[in-house]
DRENDO-1510 file (C-alpha; in Angstrom, 1 decimal, always signed):
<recs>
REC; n; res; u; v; w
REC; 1; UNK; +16.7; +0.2; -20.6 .
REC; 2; UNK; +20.6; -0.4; -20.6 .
REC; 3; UNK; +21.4; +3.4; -20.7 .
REC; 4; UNK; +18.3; +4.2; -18.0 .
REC; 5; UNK; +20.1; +1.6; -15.7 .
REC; 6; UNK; +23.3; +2.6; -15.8 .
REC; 7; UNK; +22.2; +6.8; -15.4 .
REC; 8; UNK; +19.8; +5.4; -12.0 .
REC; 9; UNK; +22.7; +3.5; -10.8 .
REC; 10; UNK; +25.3; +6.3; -10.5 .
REC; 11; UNK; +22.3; +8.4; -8.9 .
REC; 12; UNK; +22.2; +6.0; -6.1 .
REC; 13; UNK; +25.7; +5.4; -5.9 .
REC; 14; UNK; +25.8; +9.5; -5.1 .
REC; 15; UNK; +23.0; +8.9; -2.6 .
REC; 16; UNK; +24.6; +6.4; -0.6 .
REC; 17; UNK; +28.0; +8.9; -0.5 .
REC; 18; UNK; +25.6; +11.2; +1.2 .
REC; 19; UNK; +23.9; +8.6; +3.4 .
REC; 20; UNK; +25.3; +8.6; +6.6 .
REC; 21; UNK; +28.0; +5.3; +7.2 .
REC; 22; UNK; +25.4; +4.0; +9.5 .
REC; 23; UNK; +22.5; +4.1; +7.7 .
REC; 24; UNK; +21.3; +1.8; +4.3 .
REC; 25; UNK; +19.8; +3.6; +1.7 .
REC; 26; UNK; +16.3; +1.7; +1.1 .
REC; 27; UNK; +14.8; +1.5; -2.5 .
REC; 28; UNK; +11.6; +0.5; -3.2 .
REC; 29; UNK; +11.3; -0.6; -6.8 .
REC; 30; UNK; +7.3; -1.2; -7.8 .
REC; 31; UNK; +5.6; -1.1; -11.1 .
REC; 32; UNK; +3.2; -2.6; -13.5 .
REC; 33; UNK; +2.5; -6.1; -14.1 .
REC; 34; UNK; +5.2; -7.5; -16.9 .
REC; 35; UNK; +7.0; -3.7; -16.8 .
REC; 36; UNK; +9.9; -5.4; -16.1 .
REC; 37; UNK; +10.6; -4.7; -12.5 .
REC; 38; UNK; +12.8; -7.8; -12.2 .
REC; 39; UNK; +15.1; -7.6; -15.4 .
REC; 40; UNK; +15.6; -4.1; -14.5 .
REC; 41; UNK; +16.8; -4.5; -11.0 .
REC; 42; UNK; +19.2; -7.1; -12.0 .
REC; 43; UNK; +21.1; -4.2; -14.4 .
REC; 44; UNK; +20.4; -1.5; -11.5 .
REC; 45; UNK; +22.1; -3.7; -9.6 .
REC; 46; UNK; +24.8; -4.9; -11.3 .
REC; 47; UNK; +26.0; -1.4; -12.3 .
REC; 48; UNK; +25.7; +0.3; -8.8 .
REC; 49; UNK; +28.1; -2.9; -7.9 .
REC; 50; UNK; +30.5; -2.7; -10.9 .
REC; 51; UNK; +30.7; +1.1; -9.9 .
REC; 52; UNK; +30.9; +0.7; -6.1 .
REC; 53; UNK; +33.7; -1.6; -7.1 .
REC; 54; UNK; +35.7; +1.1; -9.1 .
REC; 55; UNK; +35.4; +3.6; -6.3 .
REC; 56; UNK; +37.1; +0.8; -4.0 .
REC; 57; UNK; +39.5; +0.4; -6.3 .
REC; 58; UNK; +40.7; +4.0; -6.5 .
REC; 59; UNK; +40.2; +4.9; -2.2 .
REC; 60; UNK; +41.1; +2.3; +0.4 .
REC; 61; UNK; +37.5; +1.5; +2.5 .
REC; 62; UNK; +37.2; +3.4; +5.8 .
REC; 63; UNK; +36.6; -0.3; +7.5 .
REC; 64; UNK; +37.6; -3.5; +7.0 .
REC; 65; UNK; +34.6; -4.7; +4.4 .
REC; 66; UNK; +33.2; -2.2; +1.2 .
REC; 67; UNK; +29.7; -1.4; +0.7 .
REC; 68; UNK; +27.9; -3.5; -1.8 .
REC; 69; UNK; +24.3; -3.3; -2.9 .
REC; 70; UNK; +22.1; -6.1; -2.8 .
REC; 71; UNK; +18.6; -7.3; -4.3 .
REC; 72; UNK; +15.7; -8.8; -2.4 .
REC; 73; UNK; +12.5; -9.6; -4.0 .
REC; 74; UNK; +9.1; -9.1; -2.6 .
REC; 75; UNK; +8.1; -12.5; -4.0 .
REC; 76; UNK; +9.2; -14.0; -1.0 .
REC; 77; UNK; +6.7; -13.1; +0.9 .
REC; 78; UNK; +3.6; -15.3; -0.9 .
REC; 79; UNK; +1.8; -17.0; +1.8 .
REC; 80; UNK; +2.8; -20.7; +1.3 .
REC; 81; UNK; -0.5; -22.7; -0.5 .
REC; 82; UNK; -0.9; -24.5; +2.7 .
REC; 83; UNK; -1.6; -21.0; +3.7 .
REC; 84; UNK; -3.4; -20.4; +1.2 .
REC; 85; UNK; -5.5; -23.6; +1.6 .
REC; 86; UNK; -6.4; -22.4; +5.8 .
REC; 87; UNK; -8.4; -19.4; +4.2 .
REC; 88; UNK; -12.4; -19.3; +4.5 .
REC; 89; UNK; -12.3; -19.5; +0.6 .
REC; 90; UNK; -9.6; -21.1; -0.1 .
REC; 91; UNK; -10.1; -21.9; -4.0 .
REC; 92; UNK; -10.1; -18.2; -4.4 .
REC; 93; UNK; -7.1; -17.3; -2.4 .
REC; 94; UNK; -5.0; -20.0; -4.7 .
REC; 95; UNK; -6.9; -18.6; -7.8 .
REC; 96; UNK; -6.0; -14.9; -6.8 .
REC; 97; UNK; -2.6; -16.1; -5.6 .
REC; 98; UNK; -0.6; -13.0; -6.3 .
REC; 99; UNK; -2.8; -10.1; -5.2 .
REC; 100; UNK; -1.5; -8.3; -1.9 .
REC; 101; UNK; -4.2; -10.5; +0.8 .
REC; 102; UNK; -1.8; -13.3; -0.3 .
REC; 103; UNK; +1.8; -11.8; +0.7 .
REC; 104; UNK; +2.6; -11.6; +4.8 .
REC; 105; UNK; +2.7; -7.7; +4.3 .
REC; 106; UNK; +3.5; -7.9; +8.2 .
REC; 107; UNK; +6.3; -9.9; +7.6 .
REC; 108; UNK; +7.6; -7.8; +5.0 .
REC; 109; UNK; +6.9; -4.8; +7.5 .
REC; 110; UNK; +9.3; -6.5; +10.1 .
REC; 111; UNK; +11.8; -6.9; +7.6 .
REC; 112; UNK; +11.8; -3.3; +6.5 .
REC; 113; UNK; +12.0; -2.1; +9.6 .
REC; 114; UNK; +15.1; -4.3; +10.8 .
REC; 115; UNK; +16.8; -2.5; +7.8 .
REC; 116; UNK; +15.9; +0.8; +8.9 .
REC; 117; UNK; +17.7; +0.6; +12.5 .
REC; 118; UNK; +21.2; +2.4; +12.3 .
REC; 119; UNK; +23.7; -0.3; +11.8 .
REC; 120; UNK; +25.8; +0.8; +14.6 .
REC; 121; UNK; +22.5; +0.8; +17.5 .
REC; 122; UNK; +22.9; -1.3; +20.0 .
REC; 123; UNK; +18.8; -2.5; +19.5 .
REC; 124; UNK; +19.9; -3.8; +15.8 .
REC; 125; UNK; +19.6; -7.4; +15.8 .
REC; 126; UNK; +22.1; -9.5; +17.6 .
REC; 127; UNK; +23.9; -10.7; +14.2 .
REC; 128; UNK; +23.8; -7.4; +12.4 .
REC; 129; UNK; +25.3; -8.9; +9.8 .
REC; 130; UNK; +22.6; -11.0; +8.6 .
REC; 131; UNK; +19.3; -9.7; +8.4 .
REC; 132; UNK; +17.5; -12.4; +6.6 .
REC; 133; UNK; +14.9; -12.6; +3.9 .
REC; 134; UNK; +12.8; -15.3; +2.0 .
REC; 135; UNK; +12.8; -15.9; -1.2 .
REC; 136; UNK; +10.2; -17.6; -3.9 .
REC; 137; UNK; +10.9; -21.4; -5.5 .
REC; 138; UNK; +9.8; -21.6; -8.6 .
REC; 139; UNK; +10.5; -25.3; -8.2 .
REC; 140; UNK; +8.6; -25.8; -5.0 .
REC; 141; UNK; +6.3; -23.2; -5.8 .
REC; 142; UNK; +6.6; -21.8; -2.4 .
REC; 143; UNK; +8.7; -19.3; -0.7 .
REC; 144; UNK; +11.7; -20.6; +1.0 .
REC; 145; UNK; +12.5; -18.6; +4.6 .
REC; 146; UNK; +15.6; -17.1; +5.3 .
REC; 147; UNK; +17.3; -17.7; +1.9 .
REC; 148; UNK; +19.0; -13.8; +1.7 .
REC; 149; UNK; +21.3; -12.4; +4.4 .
REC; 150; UNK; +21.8; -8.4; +4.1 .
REC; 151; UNK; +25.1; -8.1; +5.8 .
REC; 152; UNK; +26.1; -4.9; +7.1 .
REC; 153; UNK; +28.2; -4.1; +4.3 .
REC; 154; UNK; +24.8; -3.8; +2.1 .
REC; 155; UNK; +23.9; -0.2; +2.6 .
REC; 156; UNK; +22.3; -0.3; -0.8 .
REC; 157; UNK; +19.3; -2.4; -0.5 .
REC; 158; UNK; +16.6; -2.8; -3.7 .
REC; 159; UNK; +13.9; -4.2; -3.0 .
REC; 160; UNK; +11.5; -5.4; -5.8 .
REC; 161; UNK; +7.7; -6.2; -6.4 .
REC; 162; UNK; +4.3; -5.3; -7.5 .
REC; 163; UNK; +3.5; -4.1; -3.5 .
REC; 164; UNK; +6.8; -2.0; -1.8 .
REC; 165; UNK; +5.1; +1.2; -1.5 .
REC; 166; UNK; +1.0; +0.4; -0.6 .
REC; 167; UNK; -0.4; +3.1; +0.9 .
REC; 168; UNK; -3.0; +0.5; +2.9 .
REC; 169; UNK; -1.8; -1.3; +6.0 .
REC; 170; UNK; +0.0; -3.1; +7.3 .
REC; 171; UNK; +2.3; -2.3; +3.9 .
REC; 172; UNK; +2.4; +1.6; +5.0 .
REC; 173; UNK; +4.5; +1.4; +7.6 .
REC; 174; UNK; +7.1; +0.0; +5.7 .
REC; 175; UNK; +6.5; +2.2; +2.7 .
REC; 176; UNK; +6.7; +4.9; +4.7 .
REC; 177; UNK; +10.2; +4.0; +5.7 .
REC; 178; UNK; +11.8; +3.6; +2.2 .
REC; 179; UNK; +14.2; +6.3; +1.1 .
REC; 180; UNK; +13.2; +5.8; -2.6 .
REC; 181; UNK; +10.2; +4.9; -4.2 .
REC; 182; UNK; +10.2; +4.0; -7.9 .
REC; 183; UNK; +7.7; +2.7; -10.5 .
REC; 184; UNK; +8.1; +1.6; -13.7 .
REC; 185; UNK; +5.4; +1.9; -15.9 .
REC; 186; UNK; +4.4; +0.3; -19.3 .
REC; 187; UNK; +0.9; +0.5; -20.6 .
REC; 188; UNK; -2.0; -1.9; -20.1 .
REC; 189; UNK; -2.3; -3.2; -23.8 .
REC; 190; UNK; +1.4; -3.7; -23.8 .
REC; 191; UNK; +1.4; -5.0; -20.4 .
REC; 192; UNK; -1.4; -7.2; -21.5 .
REC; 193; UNK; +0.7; -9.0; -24.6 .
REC; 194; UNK; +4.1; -9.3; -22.5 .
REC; 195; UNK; +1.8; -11.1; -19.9 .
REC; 196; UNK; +0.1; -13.3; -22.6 .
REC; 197; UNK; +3.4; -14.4; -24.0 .
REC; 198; UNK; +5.4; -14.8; -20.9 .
REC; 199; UNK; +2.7; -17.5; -19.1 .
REC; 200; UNK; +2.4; -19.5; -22.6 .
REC; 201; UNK; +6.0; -19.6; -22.8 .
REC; 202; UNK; +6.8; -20.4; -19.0 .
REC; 203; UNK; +4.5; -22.9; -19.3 .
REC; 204; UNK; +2.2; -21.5; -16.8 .
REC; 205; UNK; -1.2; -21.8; -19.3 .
REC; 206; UNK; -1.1; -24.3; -22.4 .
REC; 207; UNK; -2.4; -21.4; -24.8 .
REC; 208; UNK; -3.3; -17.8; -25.2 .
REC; 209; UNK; -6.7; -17.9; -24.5 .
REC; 210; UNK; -6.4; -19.3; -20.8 .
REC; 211; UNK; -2.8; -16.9; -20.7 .
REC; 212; UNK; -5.3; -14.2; -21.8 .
REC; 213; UNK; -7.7; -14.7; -19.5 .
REC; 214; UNK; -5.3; -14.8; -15.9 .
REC; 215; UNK; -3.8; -11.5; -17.5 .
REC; 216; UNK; -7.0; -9.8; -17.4 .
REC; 217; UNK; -8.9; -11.6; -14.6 .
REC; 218; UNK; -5.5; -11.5; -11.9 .
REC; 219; UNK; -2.2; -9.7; -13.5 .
REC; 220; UNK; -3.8; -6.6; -14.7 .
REC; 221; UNK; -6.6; -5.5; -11.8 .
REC; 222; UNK; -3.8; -6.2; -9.3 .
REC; 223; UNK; -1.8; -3.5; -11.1 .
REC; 224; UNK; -4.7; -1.0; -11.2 .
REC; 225; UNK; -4.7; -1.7; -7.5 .
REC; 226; UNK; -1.2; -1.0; -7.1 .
REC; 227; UNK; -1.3; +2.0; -8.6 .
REC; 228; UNK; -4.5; +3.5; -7.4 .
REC; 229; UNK; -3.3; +2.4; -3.8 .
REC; 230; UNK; +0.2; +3.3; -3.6 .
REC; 231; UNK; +2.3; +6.0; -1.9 .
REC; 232; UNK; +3.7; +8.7; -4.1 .
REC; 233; UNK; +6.8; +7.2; -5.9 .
REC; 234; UNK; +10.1; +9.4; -5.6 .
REC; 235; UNK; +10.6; +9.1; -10.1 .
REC; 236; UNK; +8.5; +7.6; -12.4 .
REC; 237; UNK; +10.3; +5.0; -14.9 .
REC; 238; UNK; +9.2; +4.3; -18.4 .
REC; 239; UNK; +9.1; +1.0; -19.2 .
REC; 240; UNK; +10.6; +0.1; -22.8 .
REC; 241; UNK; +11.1; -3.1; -24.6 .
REC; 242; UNK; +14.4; -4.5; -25.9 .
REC; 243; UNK; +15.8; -7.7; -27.1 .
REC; 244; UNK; +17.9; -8.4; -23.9 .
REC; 245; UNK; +15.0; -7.1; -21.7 .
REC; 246; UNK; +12.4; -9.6; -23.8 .
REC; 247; UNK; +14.6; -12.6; -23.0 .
REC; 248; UNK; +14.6; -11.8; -19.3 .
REC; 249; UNK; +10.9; -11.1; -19.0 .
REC; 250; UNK; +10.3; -15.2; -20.3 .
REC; 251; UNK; +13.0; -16.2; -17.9 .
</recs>
């Protein structure tokens, strides 16, 4: 995935040239469960930096701060489980903990849409330059609010999870609003094993059986969902396998 990294990176890098200065360029990066959404992003991103970083080098920025790319993750958007525990049936909302009825899609719509407004209106948000974000604890096992600040110098925004492009609501409004839509794909049975050996190696189920049985009974229907319920994606990403991408996947 290196090589595919590196060739998407330099496409976006070209994008944002042609994106007017005040406008972000908004990237929507789905796919299925254990395709390796999040170890991908990290090498998107950190090529479109290393090569936004070049181009400074070589041509003195137009204003007083370069443009950078940064990474959010739709994770932070998990209802909290004391959220989770206020719901009608709330043993299955923390069972199915993960599927899109447990995410504030409206919050994520908000979000989205504060990106969206030109950076030089004068209806953008009083402290342009921080546009804030949640973010999920692994540690507290809950999201933790306003833990990234987009700054105005991030006109690259990636934005990463299983639900960025729904077609449904509320999550359309936002999909509707990203410039790029991507999924990366990998198939079920593969899916299925990555899944299987990630949650028995995170510690997330003591064996394979029960890491078996939340692949199939959560992981894998709410990626059928996705991609039965999703908005056309802009490119279509083969997910494939390698030792550095294996290590990530179980980290």
């Amino acid at each position: 995935m290196d090589q595919t990294a590196l060739e998407l990176a330099a496409d976006l890098v070209e994008k944002l040239r042609q994106t007017p200065q005040e406008l972000r360029l908004i990237v929507g990066i789905a796919g299925s469960p254990a395709a390796g959404k999040s170890s991908f992003c990290h090498r998107l991103l950190r090529n479109i930096n290393a090569i936004l970083e070049t181009a400074n080098k070589t041509s003195a920025p137009t204003s007083g701060q370069t443009d950078t790319a940064i990474l959010v993750g739709l994770d932070g958007w998990h209802l909290t489980r004391a959220e989770l525990s206020l719901f009608p049936d709330a043993k299955l909302a923390h069972e199915r903990r993960g599927i899109h009825w447990t995410f504030d899609g409206k919050g994520y719509v908000e979000f989205v849409k504060a990106l969206r407004l030109p950076l030089s209106s004068p209806t953008s948000p009083p402290d342009i330059k921080a546009i804030t974000a949640p973010a999920f604890s692994h540690t507290l096992k809950d999201p933790t609010p306003d833990a990234v600040s987009v700054h105005q110098h991030h006109r690259l925004v990636l934005i990463e999870g299983l639900y960025t492009f729904l077609s449904i609501e509320p999550w359309s409004e936002a999909s509707a609003l990203l410039d790029e839509r991507w999924f990366l794909h990998v198939d079920e049975t593969e899916a299925c094993r990555r899944l299987v050996k990630r949650h028995v190696e995170t510690g997330i189920c003591l064996n394979e059986e029960d890491a078996r049985l939340r692949a199939e009974g959560n992981d894998l229907p709410n990626g059928r969902f996705v991609a039965e319920n999703m908005l056309q994606p802009t490119r279509f990403i083969e997910s494939i396998e390698d030792i550095g991408m294996a290590r990530e996947l179980i980290s």
